[in-house]
Predicted model as a PDB file, atoms N, CA, C, CB and O in Angstrom, pLDDT in the B-factor column:
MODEL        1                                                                  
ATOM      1  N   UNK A   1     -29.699  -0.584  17.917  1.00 52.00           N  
ATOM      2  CA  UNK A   1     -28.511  -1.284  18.361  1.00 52.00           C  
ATOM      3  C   UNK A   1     -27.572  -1.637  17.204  1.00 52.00           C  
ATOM      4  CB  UNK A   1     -28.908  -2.535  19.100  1.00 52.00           C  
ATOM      5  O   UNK A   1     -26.364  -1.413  17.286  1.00 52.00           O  
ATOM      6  N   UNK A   2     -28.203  -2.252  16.005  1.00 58.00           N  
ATOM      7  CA  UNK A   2     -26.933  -2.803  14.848  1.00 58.00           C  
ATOM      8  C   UNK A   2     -25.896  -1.281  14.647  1.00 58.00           C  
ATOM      9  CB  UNK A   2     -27.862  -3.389  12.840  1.00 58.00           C  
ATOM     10  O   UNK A   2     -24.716  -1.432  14.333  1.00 58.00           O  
ATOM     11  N   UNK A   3     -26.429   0.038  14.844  1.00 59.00           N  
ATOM     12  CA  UNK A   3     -25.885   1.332  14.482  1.00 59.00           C  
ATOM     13  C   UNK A   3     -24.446   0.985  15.470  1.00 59.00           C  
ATOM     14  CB  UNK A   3     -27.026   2.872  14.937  1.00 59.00           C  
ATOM     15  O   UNK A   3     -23.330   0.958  14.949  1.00 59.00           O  
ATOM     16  N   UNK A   4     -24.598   0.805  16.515  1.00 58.00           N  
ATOM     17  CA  UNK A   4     -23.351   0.585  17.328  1.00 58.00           C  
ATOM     18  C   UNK A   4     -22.825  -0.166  17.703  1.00 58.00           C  
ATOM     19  CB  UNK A   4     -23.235   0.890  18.067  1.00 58.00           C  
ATOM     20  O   UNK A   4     -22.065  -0.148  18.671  1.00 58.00           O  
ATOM     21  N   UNK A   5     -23.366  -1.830  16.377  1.00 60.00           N  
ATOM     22  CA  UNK A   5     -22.693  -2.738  16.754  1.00 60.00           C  
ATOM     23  C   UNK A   5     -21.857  -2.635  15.410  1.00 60.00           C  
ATOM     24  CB  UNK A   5     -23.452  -4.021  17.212  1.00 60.00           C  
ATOM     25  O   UNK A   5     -20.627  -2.670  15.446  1.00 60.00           O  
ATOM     26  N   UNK A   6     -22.392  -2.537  14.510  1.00 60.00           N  
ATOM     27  CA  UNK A   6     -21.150  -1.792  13.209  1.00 60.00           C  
ATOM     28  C   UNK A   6     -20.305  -0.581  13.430  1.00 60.00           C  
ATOM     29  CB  UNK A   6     -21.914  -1.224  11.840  1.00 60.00           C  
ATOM     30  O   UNK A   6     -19.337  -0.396  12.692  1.00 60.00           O  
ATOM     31  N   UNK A   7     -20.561   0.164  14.279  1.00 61.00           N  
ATOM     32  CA  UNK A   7     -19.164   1.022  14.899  1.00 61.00           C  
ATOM     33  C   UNK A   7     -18.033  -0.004  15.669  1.00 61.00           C  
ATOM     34  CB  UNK A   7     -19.738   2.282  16.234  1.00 61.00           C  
ATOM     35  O   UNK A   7     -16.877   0.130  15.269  1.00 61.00           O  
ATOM     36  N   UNK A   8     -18.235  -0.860  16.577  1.00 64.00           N  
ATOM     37  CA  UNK A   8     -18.106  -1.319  17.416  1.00 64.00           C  
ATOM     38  C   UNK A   8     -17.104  -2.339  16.314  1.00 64.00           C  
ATOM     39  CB  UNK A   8     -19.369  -1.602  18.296  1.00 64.00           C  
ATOM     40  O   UNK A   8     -16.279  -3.018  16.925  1.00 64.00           O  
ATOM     41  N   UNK A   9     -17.099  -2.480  15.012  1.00 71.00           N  
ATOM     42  CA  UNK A   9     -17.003  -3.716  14.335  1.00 71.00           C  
ATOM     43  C   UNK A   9     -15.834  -2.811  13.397  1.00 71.00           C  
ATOM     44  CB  UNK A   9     -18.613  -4.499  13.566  1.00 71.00           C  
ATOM     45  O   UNK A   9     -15.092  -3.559  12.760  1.00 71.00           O  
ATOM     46  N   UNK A  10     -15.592  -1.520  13.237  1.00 68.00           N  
ATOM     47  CA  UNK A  10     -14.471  -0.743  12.425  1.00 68.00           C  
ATOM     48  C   UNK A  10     -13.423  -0.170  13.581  1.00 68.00           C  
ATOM     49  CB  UNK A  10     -15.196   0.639  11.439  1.00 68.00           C  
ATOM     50  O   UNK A  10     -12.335   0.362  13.356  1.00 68.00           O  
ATOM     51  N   UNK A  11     -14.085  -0.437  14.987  1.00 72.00           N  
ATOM     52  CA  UNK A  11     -13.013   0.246  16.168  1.00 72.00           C  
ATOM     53  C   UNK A  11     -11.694  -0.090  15.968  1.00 72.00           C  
ATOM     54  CB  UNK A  11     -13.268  -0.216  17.681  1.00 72.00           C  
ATOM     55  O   UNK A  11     -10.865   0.810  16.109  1.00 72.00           O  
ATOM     56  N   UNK A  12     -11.296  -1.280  15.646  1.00 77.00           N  
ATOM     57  CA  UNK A  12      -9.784  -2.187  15.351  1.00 77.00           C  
ATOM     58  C   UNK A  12      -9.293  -1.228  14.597  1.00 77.00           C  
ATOM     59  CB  UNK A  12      -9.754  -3.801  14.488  1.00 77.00           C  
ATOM     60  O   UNK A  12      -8.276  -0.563  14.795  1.00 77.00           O  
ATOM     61  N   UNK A  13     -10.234  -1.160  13.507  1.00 77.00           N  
ATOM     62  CA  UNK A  13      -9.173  -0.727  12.223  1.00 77.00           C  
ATOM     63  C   UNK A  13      -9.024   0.595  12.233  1.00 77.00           C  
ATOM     64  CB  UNK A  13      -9.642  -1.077  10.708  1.00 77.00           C  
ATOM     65  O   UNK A  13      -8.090   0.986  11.534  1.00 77.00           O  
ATOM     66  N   UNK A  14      -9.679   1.477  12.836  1.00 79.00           N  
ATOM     67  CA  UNK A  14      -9.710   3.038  13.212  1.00 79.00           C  
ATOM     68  C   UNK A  14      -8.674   3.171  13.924  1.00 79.00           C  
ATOM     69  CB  UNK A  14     -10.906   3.612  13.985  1.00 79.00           C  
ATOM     70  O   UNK A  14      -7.816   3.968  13.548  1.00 79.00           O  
ATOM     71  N   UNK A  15      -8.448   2.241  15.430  1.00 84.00           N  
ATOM     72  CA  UNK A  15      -7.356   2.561  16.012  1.00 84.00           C  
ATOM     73  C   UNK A  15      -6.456   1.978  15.562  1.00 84.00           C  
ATOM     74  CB  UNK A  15      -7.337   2.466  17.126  1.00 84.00           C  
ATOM     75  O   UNK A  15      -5.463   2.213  16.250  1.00 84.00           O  
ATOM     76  N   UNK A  16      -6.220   1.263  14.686  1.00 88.00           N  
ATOM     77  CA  UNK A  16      -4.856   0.606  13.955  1.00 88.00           C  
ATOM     78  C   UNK A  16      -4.352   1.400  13.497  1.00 88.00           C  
ATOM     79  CB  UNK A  16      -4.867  -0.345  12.964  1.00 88.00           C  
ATOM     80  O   UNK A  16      -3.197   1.601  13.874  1.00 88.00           O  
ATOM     81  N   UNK A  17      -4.982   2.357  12.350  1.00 90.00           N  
ATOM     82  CA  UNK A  17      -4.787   3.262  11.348  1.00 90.00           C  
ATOM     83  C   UNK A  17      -4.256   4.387  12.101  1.00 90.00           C  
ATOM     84  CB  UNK A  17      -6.017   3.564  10.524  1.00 90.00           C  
ATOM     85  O   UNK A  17      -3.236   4.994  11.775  1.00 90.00           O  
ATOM     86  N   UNK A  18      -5.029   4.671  13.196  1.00 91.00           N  
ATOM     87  CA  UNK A  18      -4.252   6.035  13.711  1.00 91.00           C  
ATOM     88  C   UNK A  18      -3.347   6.031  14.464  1.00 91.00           C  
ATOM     89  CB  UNK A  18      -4.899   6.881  14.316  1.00 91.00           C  
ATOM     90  O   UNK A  18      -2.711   7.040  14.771  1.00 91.00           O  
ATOM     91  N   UNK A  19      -3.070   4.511  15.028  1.00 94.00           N  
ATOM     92  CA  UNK A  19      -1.896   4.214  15.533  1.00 94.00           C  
ATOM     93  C   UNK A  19      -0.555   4.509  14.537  1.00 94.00           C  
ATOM     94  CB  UNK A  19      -2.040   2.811  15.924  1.00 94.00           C  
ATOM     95  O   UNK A  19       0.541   4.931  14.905  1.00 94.00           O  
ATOM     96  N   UNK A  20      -1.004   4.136  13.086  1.00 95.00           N  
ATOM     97  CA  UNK A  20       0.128   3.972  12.666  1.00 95.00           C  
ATOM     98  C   UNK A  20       0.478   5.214  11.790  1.00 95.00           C  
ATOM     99  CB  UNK A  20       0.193   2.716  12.048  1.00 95.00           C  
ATOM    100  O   UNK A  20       1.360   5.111  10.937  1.00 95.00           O  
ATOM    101  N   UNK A  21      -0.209   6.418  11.984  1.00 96.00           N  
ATOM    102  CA  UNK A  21      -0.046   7.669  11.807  1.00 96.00           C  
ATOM    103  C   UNK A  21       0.486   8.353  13.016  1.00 96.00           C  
ATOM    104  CB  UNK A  21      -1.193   8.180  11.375  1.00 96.00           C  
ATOM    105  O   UNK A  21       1.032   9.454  12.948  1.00 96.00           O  
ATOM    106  N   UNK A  22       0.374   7.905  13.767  1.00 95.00           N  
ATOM    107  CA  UNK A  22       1.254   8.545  15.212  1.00 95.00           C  
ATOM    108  C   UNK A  22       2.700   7.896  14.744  1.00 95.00           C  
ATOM    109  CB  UNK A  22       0.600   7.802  17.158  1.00 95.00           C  
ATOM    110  O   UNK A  22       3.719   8.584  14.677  1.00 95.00           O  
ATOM    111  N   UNK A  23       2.671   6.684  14.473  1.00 96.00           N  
ATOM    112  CA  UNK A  23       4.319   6.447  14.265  1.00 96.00           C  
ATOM    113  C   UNK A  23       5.115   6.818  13.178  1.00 96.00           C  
ATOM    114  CB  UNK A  23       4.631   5.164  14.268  1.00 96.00           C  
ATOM    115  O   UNK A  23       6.343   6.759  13.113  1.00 96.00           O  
ATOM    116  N   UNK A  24       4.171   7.282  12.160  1.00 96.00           N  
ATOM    117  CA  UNK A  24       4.487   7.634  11.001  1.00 96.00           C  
ATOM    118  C   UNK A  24       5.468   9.205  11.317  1.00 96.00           C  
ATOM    119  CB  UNK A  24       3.010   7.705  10.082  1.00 96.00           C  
ATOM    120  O   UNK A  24       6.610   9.563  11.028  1.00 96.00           O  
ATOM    121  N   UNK A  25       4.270   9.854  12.077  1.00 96.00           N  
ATOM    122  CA  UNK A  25       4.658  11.004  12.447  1.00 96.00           C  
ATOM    123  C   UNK A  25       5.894  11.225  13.695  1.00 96.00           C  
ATOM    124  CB  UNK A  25       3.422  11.553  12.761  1.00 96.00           C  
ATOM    125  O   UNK A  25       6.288  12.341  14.033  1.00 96.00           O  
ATOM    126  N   UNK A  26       6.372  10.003  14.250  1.00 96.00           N  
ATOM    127  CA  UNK A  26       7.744   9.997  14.990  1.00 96.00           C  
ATOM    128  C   UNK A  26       8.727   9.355  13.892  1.00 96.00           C  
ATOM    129  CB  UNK A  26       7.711   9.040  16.514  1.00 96.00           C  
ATOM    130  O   UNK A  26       9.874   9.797  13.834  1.00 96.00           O  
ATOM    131  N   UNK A  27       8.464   8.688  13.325  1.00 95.00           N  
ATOM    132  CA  UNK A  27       9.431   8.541  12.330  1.00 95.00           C  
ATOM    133  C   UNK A  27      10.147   9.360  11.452  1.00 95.00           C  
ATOM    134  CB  UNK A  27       9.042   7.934  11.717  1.00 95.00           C  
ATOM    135  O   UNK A  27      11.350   9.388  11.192  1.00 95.00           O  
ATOM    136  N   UNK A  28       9.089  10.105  10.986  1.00 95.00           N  
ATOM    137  CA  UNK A  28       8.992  11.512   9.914  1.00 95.00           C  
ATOM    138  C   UNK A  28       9.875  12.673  10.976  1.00 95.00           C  
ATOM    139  CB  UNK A  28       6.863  12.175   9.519  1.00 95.00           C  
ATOM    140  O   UNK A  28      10.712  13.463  10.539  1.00 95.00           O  
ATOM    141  N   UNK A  29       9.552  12.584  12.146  1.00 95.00           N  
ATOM    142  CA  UNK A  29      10.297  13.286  13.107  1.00 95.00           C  
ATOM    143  C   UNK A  29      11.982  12.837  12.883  1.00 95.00           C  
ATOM    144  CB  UNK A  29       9.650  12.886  14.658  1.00 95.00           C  
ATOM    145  O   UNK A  29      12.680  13.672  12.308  1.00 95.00           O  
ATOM    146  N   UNK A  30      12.480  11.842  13.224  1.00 93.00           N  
ATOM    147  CA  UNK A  30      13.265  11.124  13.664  1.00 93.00           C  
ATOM    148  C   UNK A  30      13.949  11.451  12.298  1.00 93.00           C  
ATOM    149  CB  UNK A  30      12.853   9.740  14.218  1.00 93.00           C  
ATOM    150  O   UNK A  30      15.130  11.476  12.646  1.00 93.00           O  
ATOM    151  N   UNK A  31      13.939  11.695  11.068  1.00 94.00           N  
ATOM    152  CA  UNK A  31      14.558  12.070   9.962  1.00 94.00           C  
ATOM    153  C   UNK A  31      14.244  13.684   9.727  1.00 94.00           C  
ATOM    154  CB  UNK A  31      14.090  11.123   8.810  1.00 94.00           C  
ATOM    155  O   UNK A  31      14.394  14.349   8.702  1.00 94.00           O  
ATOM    156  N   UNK A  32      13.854  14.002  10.775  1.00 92.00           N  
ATOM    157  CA  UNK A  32      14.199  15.542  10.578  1.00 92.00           C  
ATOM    158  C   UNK A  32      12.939  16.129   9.656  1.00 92.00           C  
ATOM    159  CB  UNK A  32      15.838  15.770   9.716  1.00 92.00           C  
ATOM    160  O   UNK A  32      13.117  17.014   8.819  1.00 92.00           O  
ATOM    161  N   UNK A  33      11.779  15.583   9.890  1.00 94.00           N  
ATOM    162  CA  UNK A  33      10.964  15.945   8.967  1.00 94.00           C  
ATOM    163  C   UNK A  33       9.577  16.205   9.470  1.00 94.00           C  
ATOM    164  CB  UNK A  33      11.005  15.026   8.001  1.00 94.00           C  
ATOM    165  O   UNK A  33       9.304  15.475  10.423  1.00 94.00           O  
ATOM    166  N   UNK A  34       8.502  17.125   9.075  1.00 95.00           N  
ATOM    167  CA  UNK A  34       7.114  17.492   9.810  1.00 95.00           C  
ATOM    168  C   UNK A  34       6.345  16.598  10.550  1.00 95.00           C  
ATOM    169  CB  UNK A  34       6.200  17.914   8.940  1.00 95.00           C  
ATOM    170  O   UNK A  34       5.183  16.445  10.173  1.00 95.00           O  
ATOM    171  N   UNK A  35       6.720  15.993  11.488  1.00 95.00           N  
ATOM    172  CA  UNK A  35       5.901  15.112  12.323  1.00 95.00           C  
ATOM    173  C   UNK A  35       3.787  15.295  11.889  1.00 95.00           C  
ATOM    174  CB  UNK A  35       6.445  15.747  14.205  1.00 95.00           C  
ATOM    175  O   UNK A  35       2.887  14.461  11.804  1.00 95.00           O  
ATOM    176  N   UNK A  36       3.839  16.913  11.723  1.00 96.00           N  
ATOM    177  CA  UNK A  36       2.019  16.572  11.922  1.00 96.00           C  
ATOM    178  C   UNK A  36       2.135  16.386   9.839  1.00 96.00           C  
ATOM    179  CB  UNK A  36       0.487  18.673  12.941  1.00 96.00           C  
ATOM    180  O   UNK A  36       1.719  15.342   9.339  1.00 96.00           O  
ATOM    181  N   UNK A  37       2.603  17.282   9.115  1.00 96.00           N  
ATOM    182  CA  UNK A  37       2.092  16.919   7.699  1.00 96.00           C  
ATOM    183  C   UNK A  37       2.181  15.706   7.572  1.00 96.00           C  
ATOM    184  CB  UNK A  37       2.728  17.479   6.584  1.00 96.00           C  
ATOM    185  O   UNK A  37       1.410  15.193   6.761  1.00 96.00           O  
ATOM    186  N   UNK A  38       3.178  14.784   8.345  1.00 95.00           N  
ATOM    187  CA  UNK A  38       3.037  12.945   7.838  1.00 95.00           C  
ATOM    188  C   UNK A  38       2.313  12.177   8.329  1.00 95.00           C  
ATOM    189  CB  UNK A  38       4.103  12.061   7.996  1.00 95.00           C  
ATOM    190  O   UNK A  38       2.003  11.086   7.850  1.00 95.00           O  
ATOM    191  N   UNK A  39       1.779  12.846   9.813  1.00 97.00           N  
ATOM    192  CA  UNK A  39       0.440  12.353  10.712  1.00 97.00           C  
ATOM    193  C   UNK A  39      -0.630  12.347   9.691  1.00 97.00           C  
ATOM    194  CB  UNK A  39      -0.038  13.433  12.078  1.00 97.00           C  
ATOM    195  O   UNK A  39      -1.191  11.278   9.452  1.00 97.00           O  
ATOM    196  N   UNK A  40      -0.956  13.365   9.096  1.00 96.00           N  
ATOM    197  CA  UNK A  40      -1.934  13.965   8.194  1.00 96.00           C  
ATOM    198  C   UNK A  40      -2.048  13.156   6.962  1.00 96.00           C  
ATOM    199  CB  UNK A  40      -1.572  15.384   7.847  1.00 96.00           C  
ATOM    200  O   UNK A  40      -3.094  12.699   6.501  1.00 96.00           O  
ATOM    201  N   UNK A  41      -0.417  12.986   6.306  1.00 96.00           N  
ATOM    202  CA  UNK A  41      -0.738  12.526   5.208  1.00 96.00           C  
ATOM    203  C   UNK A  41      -0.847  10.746   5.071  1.00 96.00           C  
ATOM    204  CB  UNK A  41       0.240  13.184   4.355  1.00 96.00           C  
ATOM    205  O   UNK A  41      -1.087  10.001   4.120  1.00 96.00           O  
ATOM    206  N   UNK A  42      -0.468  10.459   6.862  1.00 95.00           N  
ATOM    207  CA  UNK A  42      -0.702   8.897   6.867  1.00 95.00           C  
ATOM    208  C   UNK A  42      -2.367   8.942   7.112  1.00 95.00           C  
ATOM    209  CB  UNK A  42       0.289   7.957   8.259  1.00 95.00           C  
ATOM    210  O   UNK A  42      -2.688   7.857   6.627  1.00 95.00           O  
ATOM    211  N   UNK A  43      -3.225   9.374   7.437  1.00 94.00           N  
ATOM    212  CA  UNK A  43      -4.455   9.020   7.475  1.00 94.00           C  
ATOM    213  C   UNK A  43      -5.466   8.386   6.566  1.00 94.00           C  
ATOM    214  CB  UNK A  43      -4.809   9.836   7.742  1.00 94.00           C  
ATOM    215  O   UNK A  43      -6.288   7.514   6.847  1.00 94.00           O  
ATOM    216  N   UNK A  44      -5.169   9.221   4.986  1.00 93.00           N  
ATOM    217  CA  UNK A  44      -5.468   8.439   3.895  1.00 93.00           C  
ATOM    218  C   UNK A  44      -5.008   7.734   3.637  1.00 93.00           C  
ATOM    219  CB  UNK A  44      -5.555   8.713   3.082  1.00 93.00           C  
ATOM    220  O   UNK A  44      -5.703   6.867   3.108  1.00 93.00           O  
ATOM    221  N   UNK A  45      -3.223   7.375   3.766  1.00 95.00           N  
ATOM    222  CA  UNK A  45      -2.496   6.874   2.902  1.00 95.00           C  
ATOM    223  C   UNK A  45      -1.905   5.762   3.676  1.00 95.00           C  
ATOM    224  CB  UNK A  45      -1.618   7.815   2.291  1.00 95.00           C  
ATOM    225  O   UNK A  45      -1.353   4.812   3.122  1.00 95.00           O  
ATOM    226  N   UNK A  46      -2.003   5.862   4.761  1.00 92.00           N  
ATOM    227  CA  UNK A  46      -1.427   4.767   6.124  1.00 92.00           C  
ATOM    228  C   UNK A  46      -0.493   4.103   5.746  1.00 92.00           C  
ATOM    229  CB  UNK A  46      -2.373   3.635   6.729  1.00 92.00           C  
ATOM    230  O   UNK A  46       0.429   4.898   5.928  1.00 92.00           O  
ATOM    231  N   UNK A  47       0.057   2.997   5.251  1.00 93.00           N  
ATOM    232  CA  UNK A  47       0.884   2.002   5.102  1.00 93.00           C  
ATOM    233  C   UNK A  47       1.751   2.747   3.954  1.00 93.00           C  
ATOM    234  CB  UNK A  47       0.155   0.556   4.778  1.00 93.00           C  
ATOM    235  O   UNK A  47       2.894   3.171   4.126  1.00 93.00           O  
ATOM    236  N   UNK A  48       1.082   2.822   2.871  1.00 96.00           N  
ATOM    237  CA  UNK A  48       1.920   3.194   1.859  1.00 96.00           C  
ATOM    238  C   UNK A  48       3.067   4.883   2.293  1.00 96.00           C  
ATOM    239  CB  UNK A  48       0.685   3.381   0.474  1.00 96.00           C  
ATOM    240  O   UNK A  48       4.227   5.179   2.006  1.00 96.00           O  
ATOM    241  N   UNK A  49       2.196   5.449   2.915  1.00 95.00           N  
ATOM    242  CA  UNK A  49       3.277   6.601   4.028  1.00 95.00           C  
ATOM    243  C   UNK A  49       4.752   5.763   4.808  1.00 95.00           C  
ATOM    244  CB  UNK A  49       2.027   7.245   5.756  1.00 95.00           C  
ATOM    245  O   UNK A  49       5.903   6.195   4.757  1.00 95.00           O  
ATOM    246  N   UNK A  50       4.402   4.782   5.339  1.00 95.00           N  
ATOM    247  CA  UNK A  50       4.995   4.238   5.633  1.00 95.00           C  
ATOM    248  C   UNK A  50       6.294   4.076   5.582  1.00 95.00           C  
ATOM    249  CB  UNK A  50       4.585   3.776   5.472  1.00 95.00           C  
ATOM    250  O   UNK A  50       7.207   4.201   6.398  1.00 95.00           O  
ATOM    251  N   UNK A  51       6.187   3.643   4.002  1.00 96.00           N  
ATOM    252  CA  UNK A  51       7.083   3.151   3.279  1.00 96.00           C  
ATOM    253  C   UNK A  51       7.831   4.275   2.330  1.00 96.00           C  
ATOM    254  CB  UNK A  51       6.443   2.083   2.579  1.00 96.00           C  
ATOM    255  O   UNK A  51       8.977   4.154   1.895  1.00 96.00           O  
ATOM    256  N   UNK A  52       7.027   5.297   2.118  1.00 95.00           N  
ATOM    257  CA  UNK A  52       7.699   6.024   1.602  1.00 95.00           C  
ATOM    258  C   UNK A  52       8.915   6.937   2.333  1.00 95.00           C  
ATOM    259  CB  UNK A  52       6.839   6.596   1.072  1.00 95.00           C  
ATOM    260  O   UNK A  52       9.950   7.455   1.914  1.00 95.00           O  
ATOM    261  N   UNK A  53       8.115   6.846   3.909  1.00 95.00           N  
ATOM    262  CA  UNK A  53       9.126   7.410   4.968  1.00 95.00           C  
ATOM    263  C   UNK A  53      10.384   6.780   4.856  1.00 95.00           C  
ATOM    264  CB  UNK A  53       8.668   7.228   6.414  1.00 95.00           C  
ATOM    265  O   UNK A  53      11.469   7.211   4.464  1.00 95.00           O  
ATOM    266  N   UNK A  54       9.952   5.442   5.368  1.00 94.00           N  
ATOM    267  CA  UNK A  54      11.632   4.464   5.365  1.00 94.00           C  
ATOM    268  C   UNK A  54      12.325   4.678   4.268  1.00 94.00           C  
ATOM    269  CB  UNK A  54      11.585   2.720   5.353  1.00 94.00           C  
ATOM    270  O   UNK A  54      13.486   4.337   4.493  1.00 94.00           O  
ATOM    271  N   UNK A  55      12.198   5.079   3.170  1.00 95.00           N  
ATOM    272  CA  UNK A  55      12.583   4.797   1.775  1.00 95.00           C  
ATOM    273  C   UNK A  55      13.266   6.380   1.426  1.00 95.00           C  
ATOM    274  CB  UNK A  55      11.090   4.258   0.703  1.00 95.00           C  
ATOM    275  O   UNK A  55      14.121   6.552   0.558  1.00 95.00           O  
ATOM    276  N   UNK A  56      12.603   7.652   2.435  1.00 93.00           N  
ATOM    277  CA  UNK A  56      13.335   8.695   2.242  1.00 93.00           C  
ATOM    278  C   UNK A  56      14.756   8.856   2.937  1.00 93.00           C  
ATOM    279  CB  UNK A  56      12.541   9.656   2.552  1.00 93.00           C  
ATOM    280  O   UNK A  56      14.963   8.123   3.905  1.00 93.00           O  
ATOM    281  N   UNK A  57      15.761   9.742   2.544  1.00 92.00           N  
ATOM    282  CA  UNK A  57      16.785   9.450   3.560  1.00 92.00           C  
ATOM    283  C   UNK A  57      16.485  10.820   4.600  1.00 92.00           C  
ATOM    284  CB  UNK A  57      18.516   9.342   2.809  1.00 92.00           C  
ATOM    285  O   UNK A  57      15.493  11.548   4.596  1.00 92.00           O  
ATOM    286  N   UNK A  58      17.717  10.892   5.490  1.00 89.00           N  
ATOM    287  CA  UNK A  58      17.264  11.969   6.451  1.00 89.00           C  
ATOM    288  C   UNK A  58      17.709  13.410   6.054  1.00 89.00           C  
ATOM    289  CB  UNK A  58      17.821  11.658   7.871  1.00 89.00           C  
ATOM    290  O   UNK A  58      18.708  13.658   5.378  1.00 89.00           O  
ATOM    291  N   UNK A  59      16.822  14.346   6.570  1.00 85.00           N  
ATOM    292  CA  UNK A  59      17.253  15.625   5.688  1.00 85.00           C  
ATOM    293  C   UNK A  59      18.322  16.333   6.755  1.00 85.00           C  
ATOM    294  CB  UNK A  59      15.759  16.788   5.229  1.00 85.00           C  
ATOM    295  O   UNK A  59      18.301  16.418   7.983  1.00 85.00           O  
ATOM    296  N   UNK A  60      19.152  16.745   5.871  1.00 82.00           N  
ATOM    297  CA  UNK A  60      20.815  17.115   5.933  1.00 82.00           C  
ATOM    298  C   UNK A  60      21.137  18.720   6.828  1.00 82.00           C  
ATOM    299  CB  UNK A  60      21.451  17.314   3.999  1.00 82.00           C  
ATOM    300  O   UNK A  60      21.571  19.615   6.102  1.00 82.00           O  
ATOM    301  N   UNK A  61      21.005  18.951   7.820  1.00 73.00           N  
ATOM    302  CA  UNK A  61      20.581  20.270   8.405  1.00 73.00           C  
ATOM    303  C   UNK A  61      21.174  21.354   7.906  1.00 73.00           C  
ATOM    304  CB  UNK A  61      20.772  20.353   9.730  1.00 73.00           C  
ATOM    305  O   UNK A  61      20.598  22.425   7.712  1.00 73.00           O  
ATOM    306  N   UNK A  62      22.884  21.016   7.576  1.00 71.00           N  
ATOM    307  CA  UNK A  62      23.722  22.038   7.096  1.00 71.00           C  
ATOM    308  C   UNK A  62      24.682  21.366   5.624  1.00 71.00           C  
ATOM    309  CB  UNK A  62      24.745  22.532   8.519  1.00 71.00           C  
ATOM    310  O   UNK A  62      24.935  20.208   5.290  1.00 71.00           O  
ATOM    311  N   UNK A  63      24.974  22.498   5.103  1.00 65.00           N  
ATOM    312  CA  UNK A  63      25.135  21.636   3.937  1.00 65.00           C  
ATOM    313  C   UNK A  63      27.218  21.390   4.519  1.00 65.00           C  
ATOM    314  CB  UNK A  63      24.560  22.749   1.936  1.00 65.00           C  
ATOM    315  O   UNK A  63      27.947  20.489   4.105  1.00 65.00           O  
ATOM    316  N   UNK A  64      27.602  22.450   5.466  1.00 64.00           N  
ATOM    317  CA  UNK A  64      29.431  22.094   5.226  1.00 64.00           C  
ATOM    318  C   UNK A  64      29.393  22.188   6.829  1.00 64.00           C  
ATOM    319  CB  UNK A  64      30.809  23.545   4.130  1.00 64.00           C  
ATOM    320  O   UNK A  64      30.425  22.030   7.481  1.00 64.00           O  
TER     321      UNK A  64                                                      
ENDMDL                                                                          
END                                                                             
């Protein structure tokens, strides 16, 4: 039983984290940018992705 009461005890933070790689990855969208590579690269990096998203500007489709 403790085996799946310590799963039971990281569930929050598992679905927090991948929550906030799903938004990472509409955000990353929303500036014109790879929705799954920022899904991907928020998994390790979660929060700090984040921020680097907000902090990029949006990419420019045509240049004239």
């Amino acid at each position: 039983m403790n085996h799946f009461s310590s799963f039971a005890d990281g569930a929050p933070w598992f679905a927090g984290w991948g929550t906030l790689a799903l938004i990472n990855a509409g955000l990353a969208q929303g500036k014109s940018r790879s929705g799954l590579i920022w899904f991907l690269l928020s998994l390790p990096f979660g929060p700090l992705a984040t921020l680097v998203l907000v902090l990029l500007p949006k990419v420019r489709s045509k240049m004239f």
